[in-house]
N, C-alpha and C positions, 0 to 999 in steps of 0.2 A: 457346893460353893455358889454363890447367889452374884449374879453380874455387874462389875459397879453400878452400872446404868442403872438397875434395880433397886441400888441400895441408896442411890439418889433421891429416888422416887420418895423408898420409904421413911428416909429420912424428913421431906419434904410433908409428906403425910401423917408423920408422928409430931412437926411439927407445930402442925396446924390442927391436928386433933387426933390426939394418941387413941382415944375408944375406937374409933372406926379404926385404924390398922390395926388394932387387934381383931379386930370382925376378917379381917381378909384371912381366906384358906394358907397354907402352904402355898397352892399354887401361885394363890395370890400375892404374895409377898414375892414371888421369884419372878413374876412376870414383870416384860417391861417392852414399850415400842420402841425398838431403834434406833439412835438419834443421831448413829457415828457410824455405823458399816456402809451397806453400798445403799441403802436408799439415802441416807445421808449425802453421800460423795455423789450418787445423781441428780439430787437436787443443785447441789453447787454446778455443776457441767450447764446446768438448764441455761440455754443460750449460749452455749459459745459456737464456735463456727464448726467443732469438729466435737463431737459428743461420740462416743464410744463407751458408755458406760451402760445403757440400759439393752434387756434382754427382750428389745422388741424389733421386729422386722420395716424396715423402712426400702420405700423404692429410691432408685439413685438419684432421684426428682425431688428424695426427701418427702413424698407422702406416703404415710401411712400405705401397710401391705396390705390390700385386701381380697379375697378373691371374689368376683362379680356375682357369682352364683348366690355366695351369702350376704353380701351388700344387698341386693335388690329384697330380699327377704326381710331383712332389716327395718326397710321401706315400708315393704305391704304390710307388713302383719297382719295376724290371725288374733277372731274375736275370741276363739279358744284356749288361746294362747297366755291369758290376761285371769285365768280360772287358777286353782292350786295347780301343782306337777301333783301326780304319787311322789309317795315317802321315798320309796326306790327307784322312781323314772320313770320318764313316759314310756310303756313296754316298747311300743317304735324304735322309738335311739337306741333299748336298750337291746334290742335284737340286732339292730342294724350295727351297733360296734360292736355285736358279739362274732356277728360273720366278718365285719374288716379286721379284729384279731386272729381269726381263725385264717383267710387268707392271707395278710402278712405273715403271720407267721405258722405254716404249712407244716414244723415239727409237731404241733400240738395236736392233737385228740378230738372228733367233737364234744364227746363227752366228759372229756377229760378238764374244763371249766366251769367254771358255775357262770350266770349270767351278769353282767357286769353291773354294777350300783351305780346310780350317776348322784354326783355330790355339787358341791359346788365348785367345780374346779380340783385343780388337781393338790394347793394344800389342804384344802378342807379333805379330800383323801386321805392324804398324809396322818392330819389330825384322827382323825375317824378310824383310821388305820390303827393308832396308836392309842386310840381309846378300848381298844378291843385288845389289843394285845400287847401294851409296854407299864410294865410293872412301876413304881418306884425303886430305886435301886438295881434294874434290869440295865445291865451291858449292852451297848449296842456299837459290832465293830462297823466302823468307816473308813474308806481312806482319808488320807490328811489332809485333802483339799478335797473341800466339798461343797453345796450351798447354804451358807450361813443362817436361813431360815430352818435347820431341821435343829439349831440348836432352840427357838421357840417354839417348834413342835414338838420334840420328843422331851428334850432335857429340862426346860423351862415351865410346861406342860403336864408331863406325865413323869417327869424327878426320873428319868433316865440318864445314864453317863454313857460317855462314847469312851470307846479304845480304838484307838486310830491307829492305822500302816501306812506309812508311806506309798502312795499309790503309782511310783513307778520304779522298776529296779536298774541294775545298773546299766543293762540296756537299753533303754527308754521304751518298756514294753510294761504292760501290767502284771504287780507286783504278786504275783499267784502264792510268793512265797509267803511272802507277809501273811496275807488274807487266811494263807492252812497257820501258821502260828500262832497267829489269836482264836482262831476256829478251837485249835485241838489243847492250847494251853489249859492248865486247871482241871478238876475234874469234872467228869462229864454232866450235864444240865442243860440248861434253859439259855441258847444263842438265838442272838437275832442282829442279821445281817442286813445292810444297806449296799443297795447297786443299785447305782446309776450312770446311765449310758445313753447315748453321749453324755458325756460328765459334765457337771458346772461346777468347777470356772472351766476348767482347761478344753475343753472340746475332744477329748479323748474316747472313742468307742473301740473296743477288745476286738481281738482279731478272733476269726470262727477257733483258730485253734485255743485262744486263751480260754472261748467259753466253755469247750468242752474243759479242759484245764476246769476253772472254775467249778461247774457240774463235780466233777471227782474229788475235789476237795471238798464239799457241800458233802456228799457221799460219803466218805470218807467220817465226816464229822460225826452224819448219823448212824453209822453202821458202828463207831464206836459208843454208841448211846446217847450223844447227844441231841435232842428235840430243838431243831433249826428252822429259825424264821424266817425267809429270804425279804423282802422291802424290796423291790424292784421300781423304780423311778422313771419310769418313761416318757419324764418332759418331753425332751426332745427324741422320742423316737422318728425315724425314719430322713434324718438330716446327716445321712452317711455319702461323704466325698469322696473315696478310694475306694477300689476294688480290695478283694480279700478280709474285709472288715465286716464284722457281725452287720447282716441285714436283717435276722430276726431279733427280739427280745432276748436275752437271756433267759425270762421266765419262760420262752419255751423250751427252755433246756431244762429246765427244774421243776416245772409244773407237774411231773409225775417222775419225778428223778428218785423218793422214797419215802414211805409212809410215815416215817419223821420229820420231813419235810412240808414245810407250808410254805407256797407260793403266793405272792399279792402283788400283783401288779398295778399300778398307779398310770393312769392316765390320762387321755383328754385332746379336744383339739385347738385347747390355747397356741402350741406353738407349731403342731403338725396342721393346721389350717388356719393358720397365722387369723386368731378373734382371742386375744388376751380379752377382751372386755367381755366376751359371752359368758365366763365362769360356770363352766360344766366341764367336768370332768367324769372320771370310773373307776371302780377296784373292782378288784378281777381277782377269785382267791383260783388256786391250781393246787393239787394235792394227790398221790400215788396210790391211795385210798379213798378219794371223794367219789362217794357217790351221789344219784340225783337231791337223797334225803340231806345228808351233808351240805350240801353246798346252798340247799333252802334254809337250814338252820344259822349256814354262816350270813347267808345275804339277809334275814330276818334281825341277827345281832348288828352287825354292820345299818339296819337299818333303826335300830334305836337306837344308836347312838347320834346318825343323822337328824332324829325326827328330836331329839332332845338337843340338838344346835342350832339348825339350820332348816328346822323339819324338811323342808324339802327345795332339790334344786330348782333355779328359774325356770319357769316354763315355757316364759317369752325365748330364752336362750336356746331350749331342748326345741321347741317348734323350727325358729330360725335353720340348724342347724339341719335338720330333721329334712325339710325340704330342700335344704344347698344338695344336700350329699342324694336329692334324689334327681336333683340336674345333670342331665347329659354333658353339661358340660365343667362337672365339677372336677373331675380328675385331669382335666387337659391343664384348668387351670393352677391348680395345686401345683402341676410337674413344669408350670412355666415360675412360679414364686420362687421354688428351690433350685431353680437352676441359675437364678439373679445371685442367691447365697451363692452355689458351689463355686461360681466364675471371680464372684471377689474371695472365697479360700483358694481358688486358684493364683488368684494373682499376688495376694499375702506369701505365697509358699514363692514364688519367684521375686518377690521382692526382697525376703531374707537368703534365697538364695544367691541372689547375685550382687546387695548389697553387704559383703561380709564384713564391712567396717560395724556393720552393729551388732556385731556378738562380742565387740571391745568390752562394751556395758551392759550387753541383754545375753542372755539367754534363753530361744524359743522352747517351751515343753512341748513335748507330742501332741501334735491335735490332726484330727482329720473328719473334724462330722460339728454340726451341731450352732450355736451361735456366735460361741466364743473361741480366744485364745490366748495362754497367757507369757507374759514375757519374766525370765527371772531375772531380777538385778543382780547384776553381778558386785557393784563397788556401789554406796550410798545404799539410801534408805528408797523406797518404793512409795512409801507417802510422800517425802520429800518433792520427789519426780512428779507425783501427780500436784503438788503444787505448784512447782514452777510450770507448768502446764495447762494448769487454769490462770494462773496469775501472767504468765510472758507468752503465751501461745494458745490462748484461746481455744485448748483441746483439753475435751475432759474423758481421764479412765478411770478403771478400778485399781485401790491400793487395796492387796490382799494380803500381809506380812511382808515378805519380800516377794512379789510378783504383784505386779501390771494386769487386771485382764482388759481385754480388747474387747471390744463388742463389734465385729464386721456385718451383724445383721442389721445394724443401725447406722453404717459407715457406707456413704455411697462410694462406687469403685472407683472413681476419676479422683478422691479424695483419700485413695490408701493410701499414695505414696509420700504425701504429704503430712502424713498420720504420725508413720515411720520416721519420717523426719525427722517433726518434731517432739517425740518421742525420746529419739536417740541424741539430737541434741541437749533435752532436758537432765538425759542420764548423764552427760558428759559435764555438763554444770555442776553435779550434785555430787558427784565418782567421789 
C-alpha cells in the first residue's frame, strides 16, 4: 500500500509529465518526505515558549547540550580531517567503539563481534542494514509504537511490511507475549525482528528480567527453525533512570544466543554524546557462529552498500569525535549531561504523581530511560490537544494517534510543571 503523501507526489508528477514517473523505480513511486508526522508538528512548535516536540537535548538555560571536550574539537580542527574517511571508518573510532561496546556491555565476548562499520549516523545504519538484509515482501515484527522513520527505511525503501504487538501487556511491562506470537506464528522461515530500547516514542527500556524473557523467545523461534534477524536500535542507549532496568543492550544477550540468529546493532553518539549534527554512527553484526572470516565478509557487504550511498562517513565528524573521547575529561562530562535529563524524569514522575487530577484526561505509559514520554488521551482526540496547544498555550508536542509524546530533553526543569499544566488543561477543552 503506497502512503497518501506519496501518492500526492505522484499524482503531481504524472501531472506535469507522465514519461518521467514512469522512469521512477518501485521504490521510487513509494517514496515520499514527510510533510505531516513529527517533523511536520516540530516545525509548527518552532517558537513557542514551551517546545517539547523535538528529540534533542537542551540545557535548562535553553542552549543547546554540548559537552566541552567535543565543542573545542569542533573549533580546532584537523588538516586531515578534510581528506576522504575509509569506506568503513577511520580504524581509530572504529576500534575505540568497539572497546566502549565491549565495556558497557560485559555479557559480550571479545571475539564474539565483528568490528563496528561507521555510517553516517545511525539511519543511514538502519538503511544500510536493510540493504543487506530486508527483502521486498519480508515481515518485519515491531511493537506498535515506534519511530515513524522506520516506516521510510524499511517499508518505503526496501517494500518490507511490519506486523506489529502491542508493546505493553496488561501489566504495563513489555509485552514478551506478543513478540513469541508473531515470532512462532506461521511456518517456520525467514523473521526479522526490531528492538529498540529505550524505545521512541515512550521512553520504555525492559527490565534485566524481560531481556532474558526476550533472549528465550528469540531461542525458541530458532530452535524451531526459524532464521531470525534481531535490528537492535540503540539510539538512545545508556539513558537508563531506574535501578533494575536493562544497562546492557539486548544485543548482548543475542549476539551469540544461536547460530540462526543474527545480531545488528545500530548505533552511535548522536544521542549518547549529545552531537545530533556529527552524523556518525556504527553496525555491529553478533552471531553464535561468527567467526573472524565471517564477520570480514559481513563488514565488506555492509561496506558496499555504504560506498554505493554515502561512500563514506564524515571524516571531519569521525576526527572531532575521535579526540573528545580521548579527553580526560570526557567521561565526567557526559555523566554531568545525563544527570540534567534524569533530574527532569525525576521530577516528571513526581509531578504525575501527585498531580492526580491529570489522569482525569491522560494517561502516563511506562517510561523510565531515554528522551521521551508519552501521555494517552483518555476522551478527545491527541491531535486536537496538540492544537489547542500551539494555538491557546503556546506549547508544542507530539500527536502520535492517541498519545501526546513529551520531549523533557528539550523541556528545561523550572518549565515542567507548567508543561503539565497546560497540557492538562488543553485535554480538558477538547475531552
Amino acid at each position: 500500500m503506497i502512503d497518501p503523501q506519496a501518492l500526492k507526489l505522484n499524482e503531481a508528477i504524472k501531472a506535469a509529465n507522465p514519461y518521467v514517473f514512469d522512469m521512477l523505480s518501485t521504490k521510487g513511486q513509494r517514496i515520499f518526505f514527510p510533510s505531516q508526522g513529527i517533523l511536520a508538528q516540530t516545525a509548527e512548535a518552532k517558537g513557542k515558549a514551551l517546545n517539547a516536540t523535538i528529540g534533542v537535548a537542551f540545557e535548562d538555560c535553553g542552549a543547546l547540550m554540548i559537552l566541552p571536550s567535543v565543542g573545542v574539537q569542533a573549533v580546532a580542527g584537523d588538516k586531515d580531517s578534510f581528506s576522504y574517511a575509509p569506506n568503513l571508518g577511520k580504524p581509530e573510532i572504529r576500534n575505540m567503539w568497539r572497546k566502549t561496546i565491549l565495556k558497557k556491555n560485559p555479557r559480550l565476548k571479545e571475539d564474539g563481534i565483528s568490528n563496528p562499520i561507521t555510517t553516517s549516523a545511525l539511519t543511514h545504519g538502519l538503511s544500510a542494514t536493510g540493504y543487506l538484509l530486508v527483502n521486498p515482501g519480508d515481515k518485519i515484527i515491531i511493537p506498535d509504537l515506534y519511530w515513524e522513520n522506520y516506516n521510510l527505511v524499511f517499508n518505503y525503501a526496501y517494500g518490507s511490511e511490519f506486523e506489529t504487538y502491542p508493546i505493553f501487556n496488561a501489566n504495563d511491562g513489555f509485552n514478551t507475549d506478543g513478540l513469541r506470537q508473531k515470532l512462532l506464528e506461521g511456518p517456520a522461515g525467514k523473521r526479522i525482528v526490531v528492538l529498540n530500547f529505550p524505545n521512541n516514542p515512550t521512553g520504555y527500556t525492559i527490565t534485566v528480567d524481560e531481556a532474558k524473557a526476550v533472549k528465550e523467545i528469540i531461542v525458541e523461534a530458532a530452535e524451531k527453525g526459524n532464521s531470525v534477524i534481531v535490528i537492535v536500535d540503540d539510539a538512545y542507549f545508556g539513558l537508563v533512570f531506574e535501578d533494575g532496568i536493562l544497562r546492557e543492550s539486548i544485543f548482548s544477550y543475542l549476539a551469540d544466543a544461536h547460530e540462526r540468529v543474527l545480531a545488528v546493532k545500530i548505533d552511535g553518539p548522536t544521542k549518547e554524546d549529545y552531537v545530533w549534527g556529527i552524523r556518525v554512527g556504527f553496525v555491529t553484526f553478533g552471531c553464535a557462529r561468527g567467526d573472524a572470516a565471517f564477520y570480514r565478509a559481513m563488514e565488506s557487504k555492509l561496506g558496499g552498500s555504504i560506498r554505493g550511498s554515502t561512500s563514506s562517513a564524515s571524516n571531519v565528524g569521525q576526527s572531532i569525535l575521535l579526540k573528545a573521547y580521548e579527553s580526560e575529561s570526557y567521561n565526567r562530562e557526559r555523566a554531568e549531561k545525563t544527570e540534567i535529563l534524569q533530574r527532569r524524569y525525576k521530577k516528571i514522575k513526581r509531578i504525575l504523581d501527585t498531580r492526580k487530577e491529570y489522569g482525569e484526561y491522560l494517561r502516563p505509559l511506562p517510561f523510565n530511560s531515554g528522551y521521551f514520554m508519552c501521555l494517552e488521551v483518555k476522551n478527545g482526540k491527541a491531535e486536537e490537544i496538540r492544537k489547542v496547544l500551539l494555538d491557546k498555550y503556546d506549547t508544542g508536542v507530539i500527536s502520535l494517534g492517541n498519545l501526546l509524546r513529551v520531549a523533557f530533553s528539550s523541556t528545561p526543569y523550572e518549565m515542567l510543571e507548567k508543561l503539565f499544566e497546560n497540557i492538562h488543561k488543553a485535554a480538558g477543552e477538547v475531552r
